[in-house]
N, C-alpha and C positions, 0 to 999 in steps of 0.2 A: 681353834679359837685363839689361840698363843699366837700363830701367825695373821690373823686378823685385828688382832690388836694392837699387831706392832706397823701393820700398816693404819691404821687408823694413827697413832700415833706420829711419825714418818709426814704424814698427810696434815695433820695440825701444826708439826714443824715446821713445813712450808708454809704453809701461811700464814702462821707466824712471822717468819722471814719477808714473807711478801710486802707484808702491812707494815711490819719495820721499816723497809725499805720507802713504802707508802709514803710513810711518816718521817721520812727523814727528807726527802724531797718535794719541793715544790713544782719547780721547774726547773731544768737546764741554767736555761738565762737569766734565770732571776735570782739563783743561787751563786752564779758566776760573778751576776754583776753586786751584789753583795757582797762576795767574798774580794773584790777587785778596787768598790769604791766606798763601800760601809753603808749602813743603814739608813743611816740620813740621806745619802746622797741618793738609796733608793725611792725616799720618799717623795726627795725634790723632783724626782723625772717621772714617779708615778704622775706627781702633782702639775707635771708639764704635760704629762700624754692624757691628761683629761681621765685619768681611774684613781683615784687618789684613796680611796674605797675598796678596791675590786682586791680579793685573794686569787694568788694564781694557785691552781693545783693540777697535779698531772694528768687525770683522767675528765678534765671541762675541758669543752668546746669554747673558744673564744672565737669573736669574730678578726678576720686575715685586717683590717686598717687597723686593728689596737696593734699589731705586730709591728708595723710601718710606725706609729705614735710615737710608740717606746722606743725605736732607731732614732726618728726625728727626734725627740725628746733628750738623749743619749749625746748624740751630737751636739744639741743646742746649750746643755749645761757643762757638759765636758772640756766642749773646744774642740775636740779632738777627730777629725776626719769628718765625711757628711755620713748620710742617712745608710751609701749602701755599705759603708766603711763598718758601722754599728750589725747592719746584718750579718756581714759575714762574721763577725766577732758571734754572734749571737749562734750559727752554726758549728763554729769551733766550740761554742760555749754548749751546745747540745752534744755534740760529741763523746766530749769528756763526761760529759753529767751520765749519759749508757751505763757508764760504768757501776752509778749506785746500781740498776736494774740488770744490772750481769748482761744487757747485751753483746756488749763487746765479745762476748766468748759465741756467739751466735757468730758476729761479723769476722772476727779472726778466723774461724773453718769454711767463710762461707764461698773463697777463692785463694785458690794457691799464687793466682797475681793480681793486681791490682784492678788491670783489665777483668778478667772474670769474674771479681765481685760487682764491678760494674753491671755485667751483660747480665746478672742472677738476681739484681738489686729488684726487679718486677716480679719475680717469684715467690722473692722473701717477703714482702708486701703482700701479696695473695695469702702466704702461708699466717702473715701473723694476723690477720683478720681474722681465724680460726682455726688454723691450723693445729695451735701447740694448746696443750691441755689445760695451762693458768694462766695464756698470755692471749687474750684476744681482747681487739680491736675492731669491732662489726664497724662504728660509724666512721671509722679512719677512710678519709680520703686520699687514698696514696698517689702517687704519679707518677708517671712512667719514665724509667728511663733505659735509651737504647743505643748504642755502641753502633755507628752507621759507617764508621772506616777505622782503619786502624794499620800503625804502621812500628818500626825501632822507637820511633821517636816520640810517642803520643796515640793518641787516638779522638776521633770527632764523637762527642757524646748529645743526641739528641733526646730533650726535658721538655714534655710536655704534664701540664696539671691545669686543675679547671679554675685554681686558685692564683692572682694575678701580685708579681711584684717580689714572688721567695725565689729568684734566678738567686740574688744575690747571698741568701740564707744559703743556696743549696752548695754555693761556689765557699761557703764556710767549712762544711758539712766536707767536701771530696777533700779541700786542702788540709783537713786534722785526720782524717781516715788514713790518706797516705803518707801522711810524715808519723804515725803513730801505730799504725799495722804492719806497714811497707817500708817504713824507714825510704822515702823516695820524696826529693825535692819536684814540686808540683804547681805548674803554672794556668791559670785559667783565663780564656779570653773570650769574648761574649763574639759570635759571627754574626746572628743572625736571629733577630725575635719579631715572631707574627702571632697573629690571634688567629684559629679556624675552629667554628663553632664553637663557641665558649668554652674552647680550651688556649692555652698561652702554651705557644711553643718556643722554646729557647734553645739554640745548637752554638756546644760550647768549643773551644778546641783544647783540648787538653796537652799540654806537654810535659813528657814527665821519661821514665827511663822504661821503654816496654820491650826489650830486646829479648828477653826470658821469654813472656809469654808469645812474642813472634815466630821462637826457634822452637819451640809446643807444639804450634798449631801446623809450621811446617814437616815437622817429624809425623805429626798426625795425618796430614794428607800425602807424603812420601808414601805411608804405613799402608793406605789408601788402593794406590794406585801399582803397591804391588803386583803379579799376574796370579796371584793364589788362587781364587775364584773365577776364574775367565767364563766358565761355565755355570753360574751363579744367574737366577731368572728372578724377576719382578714376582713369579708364581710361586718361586720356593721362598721368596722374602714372606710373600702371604701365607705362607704356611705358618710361621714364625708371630707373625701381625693380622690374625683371621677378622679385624676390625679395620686392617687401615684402608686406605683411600689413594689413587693414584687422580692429578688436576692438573690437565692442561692450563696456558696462558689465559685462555677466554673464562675459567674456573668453570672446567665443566670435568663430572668424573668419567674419567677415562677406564678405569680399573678399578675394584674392589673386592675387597677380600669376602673368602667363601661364609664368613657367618654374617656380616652385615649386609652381603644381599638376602643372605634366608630369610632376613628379620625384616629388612624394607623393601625386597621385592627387586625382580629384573628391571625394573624400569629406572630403578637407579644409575645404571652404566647410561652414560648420554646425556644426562640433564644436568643443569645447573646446580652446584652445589650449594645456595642460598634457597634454593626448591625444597629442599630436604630438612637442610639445617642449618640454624640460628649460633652467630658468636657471643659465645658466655664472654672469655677470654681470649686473648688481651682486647680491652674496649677502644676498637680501631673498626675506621671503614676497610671492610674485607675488599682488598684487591690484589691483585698479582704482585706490582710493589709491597705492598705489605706483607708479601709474607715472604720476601727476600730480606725484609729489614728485622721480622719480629722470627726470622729462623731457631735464636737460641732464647724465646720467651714460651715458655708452658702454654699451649692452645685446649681451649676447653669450647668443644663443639653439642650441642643439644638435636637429635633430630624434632622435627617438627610433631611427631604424632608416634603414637606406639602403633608398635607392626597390626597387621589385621588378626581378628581370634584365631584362626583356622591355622595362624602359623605359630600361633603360642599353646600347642597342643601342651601338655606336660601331666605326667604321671602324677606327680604329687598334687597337682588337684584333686583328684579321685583320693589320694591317701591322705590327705587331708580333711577330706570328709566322712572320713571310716570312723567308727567311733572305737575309743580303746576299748580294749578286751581288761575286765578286773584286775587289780592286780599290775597293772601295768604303769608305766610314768610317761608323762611327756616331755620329750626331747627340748633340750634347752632354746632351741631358735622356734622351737611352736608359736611361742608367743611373740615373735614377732611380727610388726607391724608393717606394711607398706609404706612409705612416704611417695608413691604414685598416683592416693586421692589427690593430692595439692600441685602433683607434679609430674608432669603429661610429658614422655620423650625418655630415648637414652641420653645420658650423657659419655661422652667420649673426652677421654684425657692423652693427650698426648704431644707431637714435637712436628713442625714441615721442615721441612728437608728440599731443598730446591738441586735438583741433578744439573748443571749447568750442560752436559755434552749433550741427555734427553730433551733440554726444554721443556723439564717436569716435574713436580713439587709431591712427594711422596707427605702423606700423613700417618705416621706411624703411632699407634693412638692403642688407648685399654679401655674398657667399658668400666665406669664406676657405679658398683652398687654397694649397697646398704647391707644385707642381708640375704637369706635361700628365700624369704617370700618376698622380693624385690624382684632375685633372678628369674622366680615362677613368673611374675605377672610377665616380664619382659619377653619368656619363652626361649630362654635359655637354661645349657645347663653347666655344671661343673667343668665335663670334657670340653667345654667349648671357649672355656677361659686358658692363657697362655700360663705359664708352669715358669715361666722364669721374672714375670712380675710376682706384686700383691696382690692379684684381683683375687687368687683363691683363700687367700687369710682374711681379706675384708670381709667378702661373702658370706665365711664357716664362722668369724666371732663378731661379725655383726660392727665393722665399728664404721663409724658417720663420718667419711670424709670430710673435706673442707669446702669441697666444692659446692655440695649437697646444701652444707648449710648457708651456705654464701646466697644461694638461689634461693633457698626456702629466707631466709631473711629479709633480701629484697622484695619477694612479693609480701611480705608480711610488711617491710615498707610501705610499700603499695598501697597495701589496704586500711594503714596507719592514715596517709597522704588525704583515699578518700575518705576514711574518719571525719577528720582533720576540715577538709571540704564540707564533708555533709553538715559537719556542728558550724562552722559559720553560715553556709546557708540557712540551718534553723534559726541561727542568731538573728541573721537578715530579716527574715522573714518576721519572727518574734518580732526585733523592734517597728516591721511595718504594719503590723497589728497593733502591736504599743500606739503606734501614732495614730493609728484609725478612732481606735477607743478613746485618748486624749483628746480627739479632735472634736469626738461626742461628747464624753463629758469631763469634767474637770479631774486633773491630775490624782488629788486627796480622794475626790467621791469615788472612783472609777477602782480605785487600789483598796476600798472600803468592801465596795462588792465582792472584786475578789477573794476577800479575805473571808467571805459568804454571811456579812452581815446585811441584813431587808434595806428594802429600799429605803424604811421607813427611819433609820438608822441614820439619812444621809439629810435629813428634813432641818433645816436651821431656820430661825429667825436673826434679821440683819438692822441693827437701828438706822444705820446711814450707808449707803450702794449712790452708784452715777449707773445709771441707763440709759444707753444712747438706741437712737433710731435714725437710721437714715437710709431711705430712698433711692433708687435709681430714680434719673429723670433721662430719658434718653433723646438725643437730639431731632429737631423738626424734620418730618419726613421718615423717621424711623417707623410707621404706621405700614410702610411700605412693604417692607422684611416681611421675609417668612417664620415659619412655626422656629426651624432648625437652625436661620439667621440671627432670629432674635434672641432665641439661648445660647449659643456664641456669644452672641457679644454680652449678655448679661452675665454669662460666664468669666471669660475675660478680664469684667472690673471686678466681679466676685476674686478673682484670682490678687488682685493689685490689695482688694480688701483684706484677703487673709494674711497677706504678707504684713501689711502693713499693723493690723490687729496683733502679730509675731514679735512685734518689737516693743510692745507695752505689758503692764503688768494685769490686763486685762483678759477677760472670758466671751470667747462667743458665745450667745446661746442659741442663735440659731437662725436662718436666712427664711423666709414665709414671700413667695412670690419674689417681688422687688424690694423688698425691706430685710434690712443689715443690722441685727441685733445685739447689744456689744452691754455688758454687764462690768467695774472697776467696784472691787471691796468687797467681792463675793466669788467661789464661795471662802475664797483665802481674804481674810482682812488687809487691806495697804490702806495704810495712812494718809495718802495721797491719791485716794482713790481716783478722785474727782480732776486733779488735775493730769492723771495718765489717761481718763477719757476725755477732758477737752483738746490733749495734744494730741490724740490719736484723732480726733475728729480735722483737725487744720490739717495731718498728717493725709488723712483720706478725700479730702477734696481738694489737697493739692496732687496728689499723685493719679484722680479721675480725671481731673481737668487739664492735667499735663500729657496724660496719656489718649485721652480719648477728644471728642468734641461733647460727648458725652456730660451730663453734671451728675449732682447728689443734693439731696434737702434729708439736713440731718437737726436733730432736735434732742436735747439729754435736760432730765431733771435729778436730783438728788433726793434722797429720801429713804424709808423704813420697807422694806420684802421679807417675806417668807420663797424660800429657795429649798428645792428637795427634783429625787431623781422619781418622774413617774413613765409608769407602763412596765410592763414586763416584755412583751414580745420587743419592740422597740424602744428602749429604756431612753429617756430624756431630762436634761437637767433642766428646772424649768424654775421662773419668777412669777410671784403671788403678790397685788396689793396695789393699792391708788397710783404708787409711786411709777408703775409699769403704765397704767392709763395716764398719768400728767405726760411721762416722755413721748408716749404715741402723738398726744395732741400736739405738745413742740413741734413733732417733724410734721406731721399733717397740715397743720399752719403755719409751715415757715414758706422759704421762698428757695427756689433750685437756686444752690451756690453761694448757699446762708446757712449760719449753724444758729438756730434757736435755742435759746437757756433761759429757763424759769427764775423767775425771781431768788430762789434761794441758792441758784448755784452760783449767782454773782458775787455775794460776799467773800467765799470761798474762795472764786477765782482772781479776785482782784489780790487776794494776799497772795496767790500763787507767779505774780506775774503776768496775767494774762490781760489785755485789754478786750471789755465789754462797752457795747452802746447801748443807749433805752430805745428800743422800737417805740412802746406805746404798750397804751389799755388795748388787750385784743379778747372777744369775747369769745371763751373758750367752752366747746360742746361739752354740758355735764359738770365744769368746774365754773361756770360764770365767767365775772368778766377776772382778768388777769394782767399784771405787768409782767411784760416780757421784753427781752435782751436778746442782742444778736452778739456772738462770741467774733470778733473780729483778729486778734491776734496775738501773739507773745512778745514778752520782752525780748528782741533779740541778746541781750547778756544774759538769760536764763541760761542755765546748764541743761545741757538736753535728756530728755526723761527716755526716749528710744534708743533701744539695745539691739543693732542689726544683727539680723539673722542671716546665712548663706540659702537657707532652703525655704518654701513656701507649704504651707500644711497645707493638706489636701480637706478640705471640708466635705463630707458624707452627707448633710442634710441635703433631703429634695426639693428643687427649685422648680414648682410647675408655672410656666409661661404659658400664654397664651396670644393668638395674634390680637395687637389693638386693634380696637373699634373707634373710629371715629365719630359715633353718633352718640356716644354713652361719655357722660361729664359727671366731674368730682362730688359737684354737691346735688345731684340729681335726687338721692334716698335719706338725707340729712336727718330730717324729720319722721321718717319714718322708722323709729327704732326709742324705745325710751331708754334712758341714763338712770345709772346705777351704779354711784360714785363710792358705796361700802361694799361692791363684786371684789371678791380675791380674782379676777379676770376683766381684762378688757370688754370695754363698754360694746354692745352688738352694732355699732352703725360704723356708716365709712368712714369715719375718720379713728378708727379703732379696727383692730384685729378680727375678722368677724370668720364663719364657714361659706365666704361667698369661693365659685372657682373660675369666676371670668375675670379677665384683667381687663383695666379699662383706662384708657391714656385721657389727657387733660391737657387741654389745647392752652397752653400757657405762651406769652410772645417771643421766648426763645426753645423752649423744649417743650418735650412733651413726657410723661410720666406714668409708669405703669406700677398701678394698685398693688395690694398685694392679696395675695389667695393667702388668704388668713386661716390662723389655726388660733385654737385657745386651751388652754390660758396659754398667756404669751409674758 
């Protein structure tokens, strides 16, 4: 207990320390450039790189142009050098800053020359994304970088990352490592930068003092080519590596060691090694080149598929499912788990090795498991792992490599990603429902329902509403058209209608054959009712007349409705009262490519700006005789009451057409129907909304007009 408490103990110390250190840092650069030009002066280049707001803190993502801002920003208030002058300052200025995070003691063991931390610097990146037990980095995007010659004098260092424009950070970054690890004056020159596949590759030339690590590498290969082993075979090396892989140029396996064919079978010698298995690491296109270049970068290979059942025979299956005898305990690794549901294949960790006098690239490699119920499922056992690695300490205490979790991460990326997909696509989708239901009934009603109060709930009375009516009249000779012609094109100007209905503070209520139903101060009150339907009415017989040969006969009255949503199976918002029968008769007796307005909307609209003329007494079905006005135009210095929209709402109501009849005319049934001027519904004869379902055109001496398959109430 006494030593469980002192590591408990030990264990809060840390992280204690850790959080200290937390909190003592922001960032590198932003600390630097504080302690370098003062607080103000940090403010002023916040306030120049557009974050004038933002805290920087160590462990946020920032996007890679704020990092370019604050360079440019740096330069511009300073004076002092340009933008890529600021980055490298800012790489020297992360260097230094390692040191609150005790990195530096990671980078100081991490090569005996300067060159070697070089060549390891892609390892150490793998490693700290999970490797080290407090210090991980899952979303760190790292980059690579690879040692591609090397000589006394320098060496050629090629930097690729998927992140565009930190060449000059990273040329910060080698010049503070080697004047502060290496004590080595260190010059950096840019050779050579392309883009391939959204990666930025930069190849630098490095000059600096490499004569130590030169006279290394040749005592090592002298070491080499001693005659010690003359007698030394590619078979006894597999005795040694019972996993690795011998690859010709064409990368096909030539050779393989005795436990990895047992596991994937004879038919591995001869095939392609992208057949088998997929590159975890280093994130490069596998070719011959590559693996001359990436020789001293850690290779982490996946086969495709776990061996067949019949060759993962293993005992401890059977003893695994014995049941304890009383009295007995279960062994500490019983309870462990697979991580094989999630994750399909061996993985292989290991090194290529290119034989130059062969013409052949050895992979000398160790199988990385989890655990003894990892090794079962795999069909492997203990004797078959090598005795001079870790594979046999990982396997007996179970611990989770890095690599493991690297892959188990990424696909859990993965399935973040389509999360991520699938909840926008509902979104999408949500809002094009939104729009459907809005399109039916009014914004307020539609949100009322939802919220599961009756329809009855949504029933209002209105002292003063504008209702408009207006007609298709469609041009001579449209008689001609078919069933599927003539709904095209009724469609069409239905289309130009809703649009234009989109830019006023108006409600559709609903399309009935050829007639366009348009309601202003219902069911949301505007003060201006009247004059956001007379603008939308000039609005919509300029935009038929412009587009089509096609017209419109449109008619609005002002006046008192009762409005509410009826039906259940098909719910409708719908107008009740005289005021809906005066606007029918407007458009009914007006003239195609004329807006008709009743007496009372004149007063109105003369204050609004709008010019009206007096037609005359016209004797109206049901209302007598009446003064009516033709709405001719705006003041053009009126301020315009349309608010353009980008999209066009899709209107749901059914528009049943039918082909016109040229023997059937307007006032043919006039008389045949009586008036009933206190109906909460339009009057039953043709010139009102009736249950007729034929359409019938009206031989007028420019167009001609198709009725409307009336529904009620309207």
């Amino acid at each position: 207990m006494r030593k469980e408490e002192e590591e408990e103990e030990e264990e809060e110390e840390e992280e204690e320390e850790e959080e200290e250190r937390r909190r003592r840092g922001k960032s590198g650069e932003v600390k630097k450039l504080k302690a370098e030009y003062g607080e103000e002066m940090w403010d002023v280049i916040r306030e120049e790189a557009g974050c004038r707001n933002m805290e920087f803190t160590t462990h946020q993502i920032y996007p890679d142009t704020l990092f370019r801002s604050l360079a440019t920003a740096c330069a511009h208030i300073t004076g002092k050098g340009d933008d890529n002058f600021h980055l490298r300052y800012f790489g020297r200025c992360f260097v230094r800053y390692c040191s609150l995070y005790q990195y530096d003691k990671m980078l100081r063991v991490t090569g005996r020359h300067f060159c070697q931390l070089l060549r390891e610097m892609d390892n150490l990146h793998s490693q700290m994304r999970f490797g080290f037990p407090k210090i991980k980095f899952p979303k760190m995007r790292s980059p690579s970088m690879v040692v591609t010659e090397y000589d006394r004098s320098g060496a050629v260092l090629l930097y690729r990352s998927c992140r565009h424009g930190l060449s000059h950070y990273l040329m910060g970054q080698l010049l503070q490592i080697a004047k502060d690890f290496y004590n080595l004056t260190l010059n950096v020159e840019v050779i050579k930068e392309e883009s391939q596949d959204l990666t930025y590759c930069t190849t630098f030339k490095l000059d600096f003092d490499n004569a130590g690590f030169v006279k290394e590498m040749q005592e090592q290969c002298a070491s080499f080519h001693r005659p010690y082993l003359s007698d030394f075979t590619l078979g006894k090396l597999f005795m040694f590596f019972p996993f690795g892989l011998v690859l010709d140029p064409d990368l096909r396996v030539r050779l393989a060691g005795e436990r990895i064919l047992q596991l994937l079978g004879k038919d591995l010698l001869g095939s392609e090694f992208l057949e088998h298995f997929t590159i975890q690491r280093p994130h490069i296109r596998f070719s011959w080149d590559a693996i001359k270049v990436f020789q001293s970068v850690t290779w982490e290979v996946q086969s495709t598929k776990l061996p067949e059942r019949s060759t993962r025979n293993n005992s401890l299956d059977t003893v695994s499912e014995t049941p304890l005898r009383r009295g007995s305990s279960q062994a500490p690794w019983s309870s462990q788990q697979s991580s094989l549901t999630s994750f399909r294949g061996l993985l292989l960790k290991g090194q290529m090795y290119i034989l130059k006098e062969n013409n052949i690239a050895l992979f000398l490699c160790m199988p990385l498991l989890n655990n003894l119920v990892e090794m079962r499922e795999t069909g492997l056992f203990l004797n078959d792992l090598a005795m001079h690695d870790l594979s046999r300490e990982m396997v007996l205490k179970g611990w989770d490599h890095c690599s493991r979790l690297q892959i188990l991460y990424e696909q859990q990326e993965k399935c973040s990603e389509r999360l991520e997909d699938a909840h926008v696509r509902r979104q999408k989708a949500k809002a094009r429902g939104d729009d459907l239901l809005y399109s039916m009934l009014p914004r307020q009603v539609a949100d009322n329902l939802r919220q599961g109060k009756g329809a009855e709930a949504t029933c209002q009375t209105f002292n003063e509403v504008s209702v408009l009516f207006a007609e298709v009249c469609l041009a001579a000779g449209s008689d001609t058209l078919g069933a599927m012609d003539l709904m095209k094109t009724v469609n069409d100007i239905y289309k130009l209608l809703d649009h234009a209905t989109d830019q006023y503070s108006v409600f559709k209520v609903e399309t009935v054959g050829g007639v366009y139903m348009v309601v202003g101060g219902a069911p949301e009150y505007q003060p201006d009712h009247c004059a956001q339907v007379a603008a939308l009415a000039l609005h919509m017989l300029k935009e038929v007349v412009e587009a089509h040969t096609h017209n419109l006969r449109i008619g609005i009255h002002v006046g008192p409705v009762a409005a509410g949503v009826v039906g259940l199976k098909m719910p409708r918002y719908c107008l009740f009262g005289d005021t809906v029968n005066t606007a029918s008769r407007m458009q009914t007796n007006g003239k195609a490519g004329r807006i008709q307005v009743s007496e009372r909307c004149v007063p109105v609209l003369e204050r609004l700006q709008f010019y009206t003329s007096f037609r005359g007494k016209m004797q109206i079905k049901g209302k007598g005789e009446m003064n009516t006005y033709w709405l001719e135009s705006r003041d053009p210095s009126a301020p315009s009451l349309a608010t353009p929209k980008p999209s066009i709402n899709t209107n749901t109501t059914t528009t049943t057409i039918t082909t016109p009849d040229n023997n059937d005319h307007h006032d043919d049934d006039d008389d045949n129907h009586d008036d009933d001027d206190d109906a909460t519904q339009p009057n039953g004869d043709t010139d009102g909304p009736e249950h007729a379902v034929d359409a019938v055109v009206v031989e007028c001496p420019v167009v001609q007009t198709i009725d409307r398959n009336r529904l009620s109430p309207v």
